[in-house]
C-alpha positions as CSV (number, residue, x, y, z in Angstrom):
1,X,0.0,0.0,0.0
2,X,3.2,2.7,0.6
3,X,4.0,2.5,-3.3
4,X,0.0,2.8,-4.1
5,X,0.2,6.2,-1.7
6,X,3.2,7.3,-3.0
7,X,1.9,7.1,-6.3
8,X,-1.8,8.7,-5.4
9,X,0.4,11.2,-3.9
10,X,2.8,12.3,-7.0
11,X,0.0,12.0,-9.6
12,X,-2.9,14.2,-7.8
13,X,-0.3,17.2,-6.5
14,X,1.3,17.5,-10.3
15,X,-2.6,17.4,-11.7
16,X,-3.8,19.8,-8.6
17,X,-0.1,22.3,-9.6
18,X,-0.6,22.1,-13.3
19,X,-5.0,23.1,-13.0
20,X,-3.9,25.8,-10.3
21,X,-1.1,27.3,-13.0
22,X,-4.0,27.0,-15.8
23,X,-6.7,28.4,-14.0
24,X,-5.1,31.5,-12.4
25,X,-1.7,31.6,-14.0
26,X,-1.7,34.5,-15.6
27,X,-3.3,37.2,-12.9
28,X,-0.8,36.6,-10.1
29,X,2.7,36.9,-9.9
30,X,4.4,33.4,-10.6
31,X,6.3,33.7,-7.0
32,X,2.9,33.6,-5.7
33,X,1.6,30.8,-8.0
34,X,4.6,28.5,-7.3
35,X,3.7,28.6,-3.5
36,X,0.0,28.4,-3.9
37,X,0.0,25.6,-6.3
38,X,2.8,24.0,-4.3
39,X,0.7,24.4,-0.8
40,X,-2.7,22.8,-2.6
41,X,-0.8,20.3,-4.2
42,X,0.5,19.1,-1.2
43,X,-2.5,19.8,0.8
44,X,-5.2,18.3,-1.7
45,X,-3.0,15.2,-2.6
46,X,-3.1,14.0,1.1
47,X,-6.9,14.8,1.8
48,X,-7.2,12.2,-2.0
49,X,-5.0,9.8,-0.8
50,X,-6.3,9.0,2.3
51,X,-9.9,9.0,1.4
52,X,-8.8,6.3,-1.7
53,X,-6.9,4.6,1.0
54,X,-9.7,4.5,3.5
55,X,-11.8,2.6,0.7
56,X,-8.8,0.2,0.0
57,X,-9.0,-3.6,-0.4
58,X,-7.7,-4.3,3.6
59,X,-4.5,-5.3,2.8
60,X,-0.9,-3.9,3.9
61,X,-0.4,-1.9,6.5
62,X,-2.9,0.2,8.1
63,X,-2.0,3.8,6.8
64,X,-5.1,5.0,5.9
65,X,-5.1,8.3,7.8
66,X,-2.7,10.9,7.7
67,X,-2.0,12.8,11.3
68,X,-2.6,16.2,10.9
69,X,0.7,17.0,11.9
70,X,2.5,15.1,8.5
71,X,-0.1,16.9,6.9
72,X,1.0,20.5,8.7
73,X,5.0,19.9,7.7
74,X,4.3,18.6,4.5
75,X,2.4,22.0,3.6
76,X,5.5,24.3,5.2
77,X,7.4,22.2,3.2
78,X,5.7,22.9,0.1
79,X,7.1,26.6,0.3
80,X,10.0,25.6,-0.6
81,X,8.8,23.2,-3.5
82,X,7.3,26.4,-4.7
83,X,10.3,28.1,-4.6
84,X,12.7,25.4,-6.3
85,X,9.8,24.8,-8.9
86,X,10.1,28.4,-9.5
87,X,14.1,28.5,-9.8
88,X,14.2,25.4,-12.0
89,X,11.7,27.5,-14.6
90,X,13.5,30.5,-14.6
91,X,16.4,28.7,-15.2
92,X,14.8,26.2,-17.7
93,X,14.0,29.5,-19.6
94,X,9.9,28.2,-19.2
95,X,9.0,30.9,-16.3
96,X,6.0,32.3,-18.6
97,X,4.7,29.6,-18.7
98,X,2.7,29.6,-15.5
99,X,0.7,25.9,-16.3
100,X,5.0,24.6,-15.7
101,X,5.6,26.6,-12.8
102,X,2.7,25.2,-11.2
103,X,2.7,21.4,-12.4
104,X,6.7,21.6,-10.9
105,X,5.2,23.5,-7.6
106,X,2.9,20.6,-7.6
107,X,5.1,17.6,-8.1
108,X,7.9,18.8,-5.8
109,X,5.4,19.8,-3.0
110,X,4.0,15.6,-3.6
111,X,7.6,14.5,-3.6
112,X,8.1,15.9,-0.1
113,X,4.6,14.9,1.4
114,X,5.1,11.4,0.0
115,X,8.8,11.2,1.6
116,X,7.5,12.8,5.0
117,X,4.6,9.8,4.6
118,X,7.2,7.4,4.4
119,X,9.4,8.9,7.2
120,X,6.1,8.7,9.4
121,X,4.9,5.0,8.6
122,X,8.4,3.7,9.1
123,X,8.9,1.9,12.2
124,X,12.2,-0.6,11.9
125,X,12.0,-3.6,13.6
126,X,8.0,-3.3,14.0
127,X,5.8,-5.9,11.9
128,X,3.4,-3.9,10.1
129,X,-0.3,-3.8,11.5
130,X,-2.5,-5.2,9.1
131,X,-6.2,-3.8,8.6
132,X,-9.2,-5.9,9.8
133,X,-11.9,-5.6,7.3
């Protein structure tokens, strides 16, 4: 179930990134569009994944729900996958286009929710807790 979260996670904060870049790209500043579309990518990607996860087939670990405090760091973290999306665009030459600012904003901001899911769920030594359906 961690590589079906992982992958819930990546997919739905690049889609969430690239629609806030396409929808309001082009009336705000791209600073502020890389850290908006970071923060709801982030934010919007863990509220998906665990209500897909809370519907799952019962098997794997149990790590349906998210603690709101993974879910706090992962969107202070996505300032600064707004701010990295926005350096690697300016530098890729593709900072007018605001749909790539906020699909990076999006992925990045995943990529460190996913890793702080991870970092949370992993317990050495611990068999994992399997759900009872």
């Amino acid at each position: 179930m961690t590589s079906a979260s992982v992958l819930i996670v990546l997919l739905v904060g690049a889609v969430v990134g690239a629609l806030v870049g396409l929808l309001i790209g082009g009336s705000i500043d791209p600073w502020y569009l890389a850290l908006l579309a970071g923060f709801l990518g982030s934010t919007i990607a863990a509220v998906v994944r665990s209500a897909i996860l809370a519907r799952g087939a019962g098997i794997g670990p149990d790590d349906t729900s998210m603690p709101g405090l993974v879910t706090v760091y992962a969107a202070i973290a996505s300032l600064g996958a707004g701010s990295l999306a926005l350096d690697i665009a300016e530098r890729s030459g593709l900072a007018t286009v605001p749909v790539w600012i906020g699909t990076l904003a999006g992925l990045f901001a995943a990529i460190l929710t996913a890793i702080l899911m991870v970092t949370y769920y992993t317990h050495p030594g611990q068999s994992p807790k399997v759900k009872k359906r």
